[in-house]
MARMI-725324 format. One record per residue: x, z, y of N, C-alpha, C, O in turn. Coordinates in steps of 0.02 Angstrom, whole numbers, plus 50000, padded with zeros to 5 digits. Last residue first. Layout:
# residues N
XZYXZYXZYXZY;...
This chain:
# residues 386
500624960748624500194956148622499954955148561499524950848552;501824968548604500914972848633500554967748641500034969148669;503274967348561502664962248516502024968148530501764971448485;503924969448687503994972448633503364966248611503104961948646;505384974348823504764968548819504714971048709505174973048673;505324991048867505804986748820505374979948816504814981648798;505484999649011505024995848949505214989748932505274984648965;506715002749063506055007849049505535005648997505255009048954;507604993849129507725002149107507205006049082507245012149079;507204979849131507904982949103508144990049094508654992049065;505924983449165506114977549095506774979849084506914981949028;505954987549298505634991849244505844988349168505904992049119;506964979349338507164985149356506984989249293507334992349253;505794970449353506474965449317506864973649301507084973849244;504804973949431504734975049373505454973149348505574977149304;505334977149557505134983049528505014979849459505164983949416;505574963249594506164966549589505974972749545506354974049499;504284959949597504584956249541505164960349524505324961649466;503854966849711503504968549654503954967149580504004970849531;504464961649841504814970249795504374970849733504504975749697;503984948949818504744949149796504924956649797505404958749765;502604952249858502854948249785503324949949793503294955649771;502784957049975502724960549911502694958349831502734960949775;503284945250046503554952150028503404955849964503774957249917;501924937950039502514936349993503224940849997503654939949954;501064945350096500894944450032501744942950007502074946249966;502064956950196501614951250185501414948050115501854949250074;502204976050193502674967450169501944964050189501414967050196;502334984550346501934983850258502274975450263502454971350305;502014988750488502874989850429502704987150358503114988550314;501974977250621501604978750538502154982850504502714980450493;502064964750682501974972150735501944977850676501884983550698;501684955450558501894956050606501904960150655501514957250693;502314959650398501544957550436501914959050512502374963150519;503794953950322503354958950346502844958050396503054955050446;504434943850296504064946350224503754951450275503224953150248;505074939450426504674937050393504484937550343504264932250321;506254948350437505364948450451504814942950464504314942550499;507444944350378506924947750341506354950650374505994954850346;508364930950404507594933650430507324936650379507014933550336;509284930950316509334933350360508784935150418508794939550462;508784936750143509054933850199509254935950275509364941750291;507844940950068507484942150124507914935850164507664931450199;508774943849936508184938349935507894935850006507724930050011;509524954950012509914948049975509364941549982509424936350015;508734963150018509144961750081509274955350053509064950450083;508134967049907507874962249951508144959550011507904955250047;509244972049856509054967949816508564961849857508544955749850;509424984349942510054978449942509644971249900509784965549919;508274991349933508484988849970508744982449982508534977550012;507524998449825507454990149814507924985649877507984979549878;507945008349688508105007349765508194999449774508604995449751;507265017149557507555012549566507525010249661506985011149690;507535031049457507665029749518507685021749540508265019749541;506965042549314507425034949334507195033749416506635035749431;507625058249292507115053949297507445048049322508015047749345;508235068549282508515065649229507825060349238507525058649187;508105078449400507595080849336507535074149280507055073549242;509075075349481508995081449439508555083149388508585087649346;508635059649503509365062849461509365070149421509535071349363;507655063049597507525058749518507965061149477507825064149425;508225071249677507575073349654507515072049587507395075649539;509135060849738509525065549738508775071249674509025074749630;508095048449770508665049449731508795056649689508635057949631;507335057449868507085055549817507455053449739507305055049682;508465056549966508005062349931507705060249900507905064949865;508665044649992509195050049963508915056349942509165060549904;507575039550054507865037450000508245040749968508215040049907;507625047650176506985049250127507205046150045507065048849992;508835044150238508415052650230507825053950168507675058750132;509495035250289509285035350238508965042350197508945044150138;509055023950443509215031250399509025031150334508525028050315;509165009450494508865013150458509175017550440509715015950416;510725001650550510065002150511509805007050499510225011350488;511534994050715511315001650661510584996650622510204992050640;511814986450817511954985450761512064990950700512504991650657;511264991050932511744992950931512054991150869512594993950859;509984985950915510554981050974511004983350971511454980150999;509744984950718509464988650813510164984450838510614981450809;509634975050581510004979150612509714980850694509454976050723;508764974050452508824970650518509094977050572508804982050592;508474982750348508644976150339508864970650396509064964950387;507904995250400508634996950348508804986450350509404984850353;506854989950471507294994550487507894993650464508374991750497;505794984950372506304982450420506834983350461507204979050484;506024998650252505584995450305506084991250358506624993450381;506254997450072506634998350148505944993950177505564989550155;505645006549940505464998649988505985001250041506075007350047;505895015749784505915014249856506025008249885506445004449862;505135023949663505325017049668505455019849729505245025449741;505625033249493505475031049579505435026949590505645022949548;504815033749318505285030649378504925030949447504335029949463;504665040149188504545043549243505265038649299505865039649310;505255038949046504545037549057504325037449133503795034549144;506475045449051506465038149058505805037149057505765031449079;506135056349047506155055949088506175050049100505945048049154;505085066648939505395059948931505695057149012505175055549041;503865071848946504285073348891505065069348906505555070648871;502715067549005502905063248969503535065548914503685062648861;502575079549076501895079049025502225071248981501955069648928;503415084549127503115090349084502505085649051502075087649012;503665074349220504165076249174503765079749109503825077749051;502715076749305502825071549277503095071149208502865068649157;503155089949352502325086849348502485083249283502425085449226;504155087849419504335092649344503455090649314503285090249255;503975079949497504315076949467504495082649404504875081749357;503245087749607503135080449558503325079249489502975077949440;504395097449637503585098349584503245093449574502865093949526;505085088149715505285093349661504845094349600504885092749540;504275084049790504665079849769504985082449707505125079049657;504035095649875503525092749854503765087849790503415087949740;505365099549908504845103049862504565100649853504535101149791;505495090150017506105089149940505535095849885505445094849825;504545089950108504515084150054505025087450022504805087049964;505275106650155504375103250128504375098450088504225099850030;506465101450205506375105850142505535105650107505335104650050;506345093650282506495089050222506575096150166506695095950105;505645099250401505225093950366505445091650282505085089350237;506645109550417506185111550389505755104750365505535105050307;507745098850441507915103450398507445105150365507445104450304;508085088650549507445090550507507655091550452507775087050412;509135092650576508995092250634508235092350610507815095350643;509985094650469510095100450515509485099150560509255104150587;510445080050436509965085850411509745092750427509315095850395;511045076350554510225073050566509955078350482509365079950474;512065076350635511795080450592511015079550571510525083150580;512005066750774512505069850728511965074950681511445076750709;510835052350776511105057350828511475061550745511325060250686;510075042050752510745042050736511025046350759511615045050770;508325037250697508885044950745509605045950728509745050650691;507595031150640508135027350686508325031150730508465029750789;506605035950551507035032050541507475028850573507775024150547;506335047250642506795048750600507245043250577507855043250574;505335043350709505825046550736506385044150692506805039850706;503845037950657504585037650594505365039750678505835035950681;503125038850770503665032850769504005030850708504315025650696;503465055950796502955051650802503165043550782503775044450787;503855068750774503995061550714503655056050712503515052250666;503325074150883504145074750862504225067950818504605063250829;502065073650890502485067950915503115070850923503425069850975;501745080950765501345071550763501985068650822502325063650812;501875092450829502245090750774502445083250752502965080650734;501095093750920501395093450944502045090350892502525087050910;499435088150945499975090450891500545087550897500675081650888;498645082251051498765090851052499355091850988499705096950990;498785069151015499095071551067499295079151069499845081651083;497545069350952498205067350921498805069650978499305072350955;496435074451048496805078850963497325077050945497705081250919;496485061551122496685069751151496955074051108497485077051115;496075051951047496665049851064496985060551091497475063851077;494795057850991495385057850947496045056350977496555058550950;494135053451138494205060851106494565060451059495015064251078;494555038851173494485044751214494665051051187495185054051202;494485030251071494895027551126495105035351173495655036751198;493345036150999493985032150966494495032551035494945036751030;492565038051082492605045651036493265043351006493685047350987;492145028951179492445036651176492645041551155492835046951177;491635020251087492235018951102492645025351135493235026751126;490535027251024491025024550968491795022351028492375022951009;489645027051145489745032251111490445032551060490825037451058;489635012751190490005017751253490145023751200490725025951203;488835010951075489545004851085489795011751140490185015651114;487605016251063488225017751006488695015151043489155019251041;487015012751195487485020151200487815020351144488325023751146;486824999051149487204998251212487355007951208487945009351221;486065001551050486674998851030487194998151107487794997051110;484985015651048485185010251071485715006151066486045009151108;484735025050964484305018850971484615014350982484635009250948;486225034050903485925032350947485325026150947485585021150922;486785039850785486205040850786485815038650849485225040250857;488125033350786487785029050756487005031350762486565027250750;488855045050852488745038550886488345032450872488205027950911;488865054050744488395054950793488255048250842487705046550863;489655047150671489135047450627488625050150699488045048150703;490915048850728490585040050695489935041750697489575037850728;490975060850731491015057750770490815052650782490545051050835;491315063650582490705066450612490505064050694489945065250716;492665056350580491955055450549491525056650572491185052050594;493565063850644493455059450655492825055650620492545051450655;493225077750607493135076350670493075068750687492685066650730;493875074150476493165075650475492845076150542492235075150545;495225072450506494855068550473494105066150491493835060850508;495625083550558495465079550607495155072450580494915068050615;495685091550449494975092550499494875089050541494335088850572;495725085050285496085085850356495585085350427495245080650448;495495093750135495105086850182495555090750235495715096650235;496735100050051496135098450079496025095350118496515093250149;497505098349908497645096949972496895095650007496535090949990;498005107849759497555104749806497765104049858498215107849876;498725116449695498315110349653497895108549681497355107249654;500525121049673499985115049730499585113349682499765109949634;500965135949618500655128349605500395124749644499795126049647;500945150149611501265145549692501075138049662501065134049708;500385155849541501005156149525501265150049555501675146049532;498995155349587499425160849600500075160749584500415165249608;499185139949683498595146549647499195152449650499625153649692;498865133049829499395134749775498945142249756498625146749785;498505121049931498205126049914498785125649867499125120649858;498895112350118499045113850019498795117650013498645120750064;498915110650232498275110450180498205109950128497745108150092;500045112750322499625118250309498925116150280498425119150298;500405100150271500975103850234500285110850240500045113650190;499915088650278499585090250228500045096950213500085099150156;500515079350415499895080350393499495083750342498885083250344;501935083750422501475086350487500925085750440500755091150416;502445082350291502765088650356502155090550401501925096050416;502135073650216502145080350185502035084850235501685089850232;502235062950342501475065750291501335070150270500785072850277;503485062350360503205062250403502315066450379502015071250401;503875057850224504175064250253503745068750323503695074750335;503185045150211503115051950161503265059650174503015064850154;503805032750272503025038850298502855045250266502485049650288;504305029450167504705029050214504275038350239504345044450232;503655030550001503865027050061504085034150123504055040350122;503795031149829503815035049900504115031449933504655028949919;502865025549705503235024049762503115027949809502565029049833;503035029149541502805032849585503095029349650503695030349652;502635025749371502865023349445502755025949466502255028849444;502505029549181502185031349253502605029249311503165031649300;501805025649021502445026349095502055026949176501555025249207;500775027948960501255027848928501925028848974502425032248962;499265039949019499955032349030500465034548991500625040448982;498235046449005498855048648953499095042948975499135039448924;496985049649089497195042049087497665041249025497585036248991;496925063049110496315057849098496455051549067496095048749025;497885069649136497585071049042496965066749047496545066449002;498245063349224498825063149175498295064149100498275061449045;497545064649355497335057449325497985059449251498165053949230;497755080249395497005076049373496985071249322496675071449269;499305078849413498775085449381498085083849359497855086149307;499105069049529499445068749462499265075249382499165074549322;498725076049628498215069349575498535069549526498245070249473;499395083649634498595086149611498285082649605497705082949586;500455076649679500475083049644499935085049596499985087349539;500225066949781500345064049741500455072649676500555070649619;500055076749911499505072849857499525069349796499025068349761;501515076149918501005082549933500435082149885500335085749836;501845063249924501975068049885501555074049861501345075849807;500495054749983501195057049986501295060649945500785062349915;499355042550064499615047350005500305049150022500655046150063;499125032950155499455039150173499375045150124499355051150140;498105022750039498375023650100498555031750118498185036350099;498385023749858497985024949923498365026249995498835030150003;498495021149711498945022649774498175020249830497685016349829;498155021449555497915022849598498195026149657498195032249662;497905007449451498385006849522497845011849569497375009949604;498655008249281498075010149339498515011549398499055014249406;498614990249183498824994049248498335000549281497774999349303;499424986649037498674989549074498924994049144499274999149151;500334974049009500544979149026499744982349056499534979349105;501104963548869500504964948905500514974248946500674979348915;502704954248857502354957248855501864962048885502114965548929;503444940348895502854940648834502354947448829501784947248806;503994939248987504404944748936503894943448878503984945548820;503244932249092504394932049085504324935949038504904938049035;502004935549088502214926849091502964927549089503284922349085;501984951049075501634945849026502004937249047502254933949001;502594955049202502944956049130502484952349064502744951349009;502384948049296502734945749262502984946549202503324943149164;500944953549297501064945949280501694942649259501744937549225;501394967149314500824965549243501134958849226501444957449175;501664967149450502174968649379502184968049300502594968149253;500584963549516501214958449496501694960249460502124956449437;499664972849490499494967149458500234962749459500414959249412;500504983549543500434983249487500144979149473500204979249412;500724978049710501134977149663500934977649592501114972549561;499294966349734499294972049728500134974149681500174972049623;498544952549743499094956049788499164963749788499104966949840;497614952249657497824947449655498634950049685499164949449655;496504961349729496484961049665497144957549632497254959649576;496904962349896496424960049850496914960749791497524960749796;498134973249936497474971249962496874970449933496404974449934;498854990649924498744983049902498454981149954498414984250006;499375002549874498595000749855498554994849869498204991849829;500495003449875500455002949820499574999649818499294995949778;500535004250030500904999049966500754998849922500784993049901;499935015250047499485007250063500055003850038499854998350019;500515025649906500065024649988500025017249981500055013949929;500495028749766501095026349774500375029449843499925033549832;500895025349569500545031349615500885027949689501425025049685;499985019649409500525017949469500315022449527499725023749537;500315020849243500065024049316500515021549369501125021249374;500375009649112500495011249172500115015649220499555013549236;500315006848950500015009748991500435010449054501005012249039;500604992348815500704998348862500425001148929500294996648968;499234986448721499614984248791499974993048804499654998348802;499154979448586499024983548593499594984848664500214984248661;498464966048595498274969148543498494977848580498054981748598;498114953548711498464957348690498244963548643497714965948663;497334940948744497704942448673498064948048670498414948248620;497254946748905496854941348863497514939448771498064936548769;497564952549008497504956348958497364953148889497364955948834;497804943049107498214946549086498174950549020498664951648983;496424943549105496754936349076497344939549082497564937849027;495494953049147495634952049080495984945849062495854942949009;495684962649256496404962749232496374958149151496814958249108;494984966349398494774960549332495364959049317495664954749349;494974982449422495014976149449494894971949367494784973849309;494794998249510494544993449465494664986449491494554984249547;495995010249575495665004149572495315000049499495624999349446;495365029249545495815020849508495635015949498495285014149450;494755036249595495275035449636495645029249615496025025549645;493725042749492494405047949498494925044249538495505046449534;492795035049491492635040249533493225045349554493285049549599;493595016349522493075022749500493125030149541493365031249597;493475004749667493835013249643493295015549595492705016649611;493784988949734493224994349699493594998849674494134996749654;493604978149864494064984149833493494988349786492934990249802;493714961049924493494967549911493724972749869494144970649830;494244951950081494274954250017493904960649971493874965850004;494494940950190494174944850176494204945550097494184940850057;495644936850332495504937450279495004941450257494924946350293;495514939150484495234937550466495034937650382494444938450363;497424933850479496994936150515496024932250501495864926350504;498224925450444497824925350386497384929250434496814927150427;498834916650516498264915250521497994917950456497634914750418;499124933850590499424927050600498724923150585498204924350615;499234947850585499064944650525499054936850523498994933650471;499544951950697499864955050638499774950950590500234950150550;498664947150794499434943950809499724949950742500284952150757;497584942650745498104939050725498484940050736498944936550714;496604955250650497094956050719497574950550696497934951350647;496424962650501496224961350548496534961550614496734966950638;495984958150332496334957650380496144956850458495814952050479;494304967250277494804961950292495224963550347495114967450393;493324973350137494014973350184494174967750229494114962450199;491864979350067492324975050108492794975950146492704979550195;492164993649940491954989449985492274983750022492884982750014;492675010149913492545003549875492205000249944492025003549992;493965021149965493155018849980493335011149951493835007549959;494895032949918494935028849947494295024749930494095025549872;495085050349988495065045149947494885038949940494435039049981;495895062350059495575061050050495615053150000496155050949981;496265077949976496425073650060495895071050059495375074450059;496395082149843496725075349859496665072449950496895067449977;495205090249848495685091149805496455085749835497015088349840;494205088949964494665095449954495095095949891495345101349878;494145073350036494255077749971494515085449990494985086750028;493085061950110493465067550096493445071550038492975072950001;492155050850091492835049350067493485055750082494095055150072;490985057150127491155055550057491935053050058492255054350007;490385055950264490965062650251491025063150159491105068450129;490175039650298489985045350287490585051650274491185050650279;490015022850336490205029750372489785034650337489165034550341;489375012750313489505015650266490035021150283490425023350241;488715008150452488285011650378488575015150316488275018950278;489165004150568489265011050576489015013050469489165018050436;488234998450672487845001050640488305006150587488035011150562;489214992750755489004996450779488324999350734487905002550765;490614982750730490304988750693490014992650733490374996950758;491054969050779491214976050819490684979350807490254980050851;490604957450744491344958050777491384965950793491874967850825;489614958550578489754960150656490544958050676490994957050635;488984944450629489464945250613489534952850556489494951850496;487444946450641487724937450637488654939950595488864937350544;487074956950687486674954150632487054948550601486984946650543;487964961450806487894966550731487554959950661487794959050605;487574951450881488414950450836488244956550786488414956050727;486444956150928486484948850887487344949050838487524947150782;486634967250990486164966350910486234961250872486164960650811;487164964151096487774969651031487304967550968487514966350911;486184957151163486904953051135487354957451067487674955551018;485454964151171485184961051128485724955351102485754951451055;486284972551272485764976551203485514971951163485284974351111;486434963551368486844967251336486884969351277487344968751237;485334963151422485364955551379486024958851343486154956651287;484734975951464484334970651411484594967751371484464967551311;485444976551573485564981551514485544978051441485924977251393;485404967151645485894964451616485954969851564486364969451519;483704973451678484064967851656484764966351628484704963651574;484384986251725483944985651678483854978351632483904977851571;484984982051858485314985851789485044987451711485344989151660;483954975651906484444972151895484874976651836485024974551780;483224984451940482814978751899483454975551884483404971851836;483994992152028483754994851965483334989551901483204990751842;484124983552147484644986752080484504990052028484904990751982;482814983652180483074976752162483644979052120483684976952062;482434995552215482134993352142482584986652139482694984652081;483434997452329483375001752268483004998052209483304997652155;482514989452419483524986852377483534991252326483654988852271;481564993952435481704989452394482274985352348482414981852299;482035007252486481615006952417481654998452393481774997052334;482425000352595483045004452548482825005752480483175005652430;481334996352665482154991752656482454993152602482704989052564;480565008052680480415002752630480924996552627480854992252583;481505012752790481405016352727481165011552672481515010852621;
């Protein structure tokens, strides 16, 4: 019996021990780095919206994971948003002599929002249109990760009588159809004469938050770390799973479903985005007057530029709707495909982050330049705004 009590305390002095050096190892990389966020601080239920979803958080960024980010892996950068969503950045050497600059809204998801200050398309449409045309362009760049149409409605309803832009961008990506359909279609609000003027916080959002936020109330950094990896790895992986919708289109399905009738086949998803797409765009319309004021843009994802083993590209489901959208309501359309197919070559992944659908810095330089040369020849005349 006193054999077994002792082996007993010898494992228990022992689990207690490597508990120790465990707990003072997570403390040290929290203080020194962190490699792996276990204080968790700027976790809160502030970056939800009941007007817009949700919104996008000022603070440190960085690239993360080499085998996407190579050796930029690691990068670090910072982001600031006023209160209505529109990046702030240091736009004054672009801005530097200009007397009287035309206005831009730029609307768009994590394309449009960028990275740093520097790599953001509307700073590169600014640069060229000030260093190739002479003339000064004020950018507001407020795109946010997994925006969509849906959202793009009731911001647009917000930021129009705030901001009055002289022209307005809108990039719909690929993910848009996928966004309208499964993530924001049952969290529209519409008043009474059916108007979308809201999209509310997404509950699995707020599950995922409130989650953070209990795992961070622990003492100990050895139960936050078991707490934060269960709730990431474990309990959200289960919710995502329960929607059944999430894995019909799980993948972008869509962008590489060559099967016969493929509008027939998401009928109801593309009647959702083509409404949404609809009421944008009378949004838009109704407040510039002007349709040439009011351009699409569209990116191909590696997909459409690098052919599958069967030598197929990309569907064109979402591009053609958007098209087919712009056209009716006499709005401008521009499609960056062929243009980067051309520039891209024959390795066109190499403009894209690696495992990644988003361009690499120098991707998005070359759909930025293409979006402006597009905007210079159909929308804003280069003029004496300097």
């Amino acid at each position: 019996m006193k054999r077994w009590l002792h082996l007993l305390g010898q494992a228990m002095l022992l689990i207690i021990s490597w508990g120790l050096i465990f707990e003072i190892g997570l403390r040290l990389q929290q203080y020194f780095g962190p490699l792996y966020d276990l204080d968790m601080a700027s976790v809160s239920l502030n970056w939800l919206s009941d007007v817009v979803n949700h919104t996008p958080g000022s603070g440190k960024r960085l690239l993360d994971g080499r085998s996407i980010f190579g050796d930029l892996d690691g990068f670090t950068f910072k982001t600031s948003y006023d209160d209505n969503g529109v990046r702030i950045i240091n736009d004054k050497e672009l801005l530097a002599g200009c007397r009287n600059p035309v206005s831009v809204l730029f609307l768009g998801d994590s394309f449009m929002e960028g990275y740093d200050d520097q790599n953001t398309l509307p700073y590169h449409v600014a640069k060229y249109f000030k260093n190739e045309l002479n003339t000064c362009i004020k950018t507001f760049n407020a795109g946010s990760g997994s925006y969509s149409p849906a959202i793009y409605v009731p911001q647009a309803r917000k930021l129009l009588p705030l901001l009055r832009p002289d022209y307005i961008v809108v990039d719909v990506d690929e993910t848009d159809l996928f966004n309208d359909f499964v993530q924001y279609r049952e969290l529209m609000v519409r008043d009474e004469r059916g108007q979308n003027i809201a999209v509310k916080s997404s509950p699995i959002f707020r599950e995922y938050t409130i989650g953070l936020m209990k795992a961070r109330e622990h003492r100990l950094y050895l139960m936050r770390l078991v707490a934060k990896l269960w709730h990431l790895n474990v309990h959200m992986s289960i919710l995502f799973k329960k929607n059944r919708a999430r894995e019909a289109f799980g993948n972008l399905a869509y962008l590489q479903d060559h099967s016969p009738n493929l509008e027939q086949k998401y009928s109801e998803a593309l009647s959702v985005f083509r409404q949404n797409l609809q009421e944008l765009g009378e949004v838009l319309k109704d407040f510039t007057k002007d349709g040439n004021r009011v351009l699409f843009i569209y990116h191909p994802h590696l997909e459409h530029l690098r052919p599958d083993a069967a030598g197929r590209l990309g569907t064109n489901l979402v591009s053609s709707s958007v098209q087919r959208t712009a056209l009716a309501n006499d709005e401008l359309f521009f499609n960056a495909t062929e243009i980067l197919k051309q520039r891209f070559g024959s390795h066109p992944e190499q403009y894209y982050w690696k495992r990644d659908m988003h361009f690499n810095f120098q991707g998005l330089e070359e759909y930025s330049r293409a979006v402006a040369a597009y905007m210079a020849a159909a929308m804003i005349k280069p003029n004496n705004s300097r």
